[in-house]
C-alpha positions as CSV (number, residue, x, y, z in Angstrom):
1,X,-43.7,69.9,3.0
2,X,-44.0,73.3,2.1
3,X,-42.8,74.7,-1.2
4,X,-39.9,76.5,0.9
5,X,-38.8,73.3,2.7
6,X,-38.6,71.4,-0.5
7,X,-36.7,73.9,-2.1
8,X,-34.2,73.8,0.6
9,X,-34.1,70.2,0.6
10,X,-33.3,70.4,-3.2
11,X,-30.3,72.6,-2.8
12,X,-29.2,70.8,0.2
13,X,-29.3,67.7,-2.3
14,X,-27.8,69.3,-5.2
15,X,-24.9,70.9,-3.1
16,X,-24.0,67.3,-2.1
17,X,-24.6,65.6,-5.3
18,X,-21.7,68.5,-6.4
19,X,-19.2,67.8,-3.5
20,X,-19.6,64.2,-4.6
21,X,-18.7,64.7,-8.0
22,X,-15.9,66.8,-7.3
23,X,-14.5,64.2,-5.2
24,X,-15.3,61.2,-7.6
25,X,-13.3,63.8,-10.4
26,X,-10.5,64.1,-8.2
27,X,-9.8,60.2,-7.2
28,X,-10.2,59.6,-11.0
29,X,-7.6,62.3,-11.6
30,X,-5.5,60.6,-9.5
31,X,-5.6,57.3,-10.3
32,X,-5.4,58.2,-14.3
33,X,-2.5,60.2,-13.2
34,X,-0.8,57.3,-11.5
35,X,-1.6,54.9,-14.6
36,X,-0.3,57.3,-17.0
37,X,3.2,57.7,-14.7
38,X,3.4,54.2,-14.7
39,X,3.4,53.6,-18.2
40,X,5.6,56.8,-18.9
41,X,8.0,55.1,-16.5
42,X,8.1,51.6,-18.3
43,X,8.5,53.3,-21.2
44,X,11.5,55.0,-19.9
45,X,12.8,51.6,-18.7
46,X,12.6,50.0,-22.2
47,X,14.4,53.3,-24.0
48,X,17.2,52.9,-21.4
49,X,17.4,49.3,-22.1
50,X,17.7,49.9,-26.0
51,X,19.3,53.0,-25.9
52,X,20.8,53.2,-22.9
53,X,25.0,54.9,-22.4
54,X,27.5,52.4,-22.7
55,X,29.9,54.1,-20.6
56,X,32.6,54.2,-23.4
57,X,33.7,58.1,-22.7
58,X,34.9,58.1,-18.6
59,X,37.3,60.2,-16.5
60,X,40.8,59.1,-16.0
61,X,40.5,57.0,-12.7
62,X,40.4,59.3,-9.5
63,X,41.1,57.9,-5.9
64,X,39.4,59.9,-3.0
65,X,42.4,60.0,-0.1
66,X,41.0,59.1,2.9
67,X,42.1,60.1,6.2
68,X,42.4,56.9,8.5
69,X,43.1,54.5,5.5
70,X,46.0,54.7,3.4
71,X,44.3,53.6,0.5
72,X,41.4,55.3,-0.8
73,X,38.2,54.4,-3.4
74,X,39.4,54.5,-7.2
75,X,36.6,55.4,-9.7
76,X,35.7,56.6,-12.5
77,X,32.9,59.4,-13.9
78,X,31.0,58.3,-17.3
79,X,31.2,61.6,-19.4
80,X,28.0,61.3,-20.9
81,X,25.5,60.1,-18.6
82,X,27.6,60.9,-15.3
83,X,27.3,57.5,-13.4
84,X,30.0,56.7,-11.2
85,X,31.8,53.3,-11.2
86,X,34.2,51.6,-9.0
87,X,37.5,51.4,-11.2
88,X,39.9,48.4,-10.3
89,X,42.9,49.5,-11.0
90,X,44.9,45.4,-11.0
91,X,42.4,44.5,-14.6
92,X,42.2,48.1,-15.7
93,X,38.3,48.3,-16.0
94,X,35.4,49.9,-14.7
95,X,33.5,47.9,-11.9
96,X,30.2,47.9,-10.0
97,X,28.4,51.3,-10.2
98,X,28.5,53.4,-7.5
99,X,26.0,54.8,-4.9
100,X,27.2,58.4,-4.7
101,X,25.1,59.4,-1.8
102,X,27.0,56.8,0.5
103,X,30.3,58.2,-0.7
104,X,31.2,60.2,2.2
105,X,32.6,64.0,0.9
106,X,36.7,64.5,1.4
């Protein structure tokens, strides 16, 4: 080989050997990244068990009219964390949560 060739060959090498790299630092990134979401999200899920609202501070009960039923959906609105629950209004206590994207909008 001549000394032109080699050194052609060598940056050739070198400028793979960096694209590697820079893809092995970017999978690691990512996976550290997931890990580190992971945890920070069971971590989350233990404070919420511990800590988590007990719901004691709601809105009175409001029932959304609907227009084909005569009776609509009673519920209620926690003041402090804002979940939504089902209220039945017979026992006089907050049910199931609620979904509020598959409430439909009056």
């Amino acid at each position: 080989m001549i000394p032109a060739e080699r050194a052609s060959a060598g940056e050739n090498a070198r400028s793979l050997l960096v694209a590697h790299k820079e893809r092995v630092d970017e999978v690691v990134e990512a996976k550290v990244l997931r890990v580190l979401q992971s945890a920070s999200s069971s971590v989350w899920s233990l404070f919420n068990f511990i800590f988590r609202c007990q719901h004691r501070r709601t809105t009175f009960p409001q029932t959304q009219a609907k227009a084909a039923a005569s009776d609509g959906e009673t519920y209620v609105v926690c003041l402090d964390c804002g979940k939504q629950f089902a209220y039945d209004w017979e026992r006089m206590r907050i049910a199931e949560p609620l979904d509020p994207s598959s409430r439909s909008r009056p």
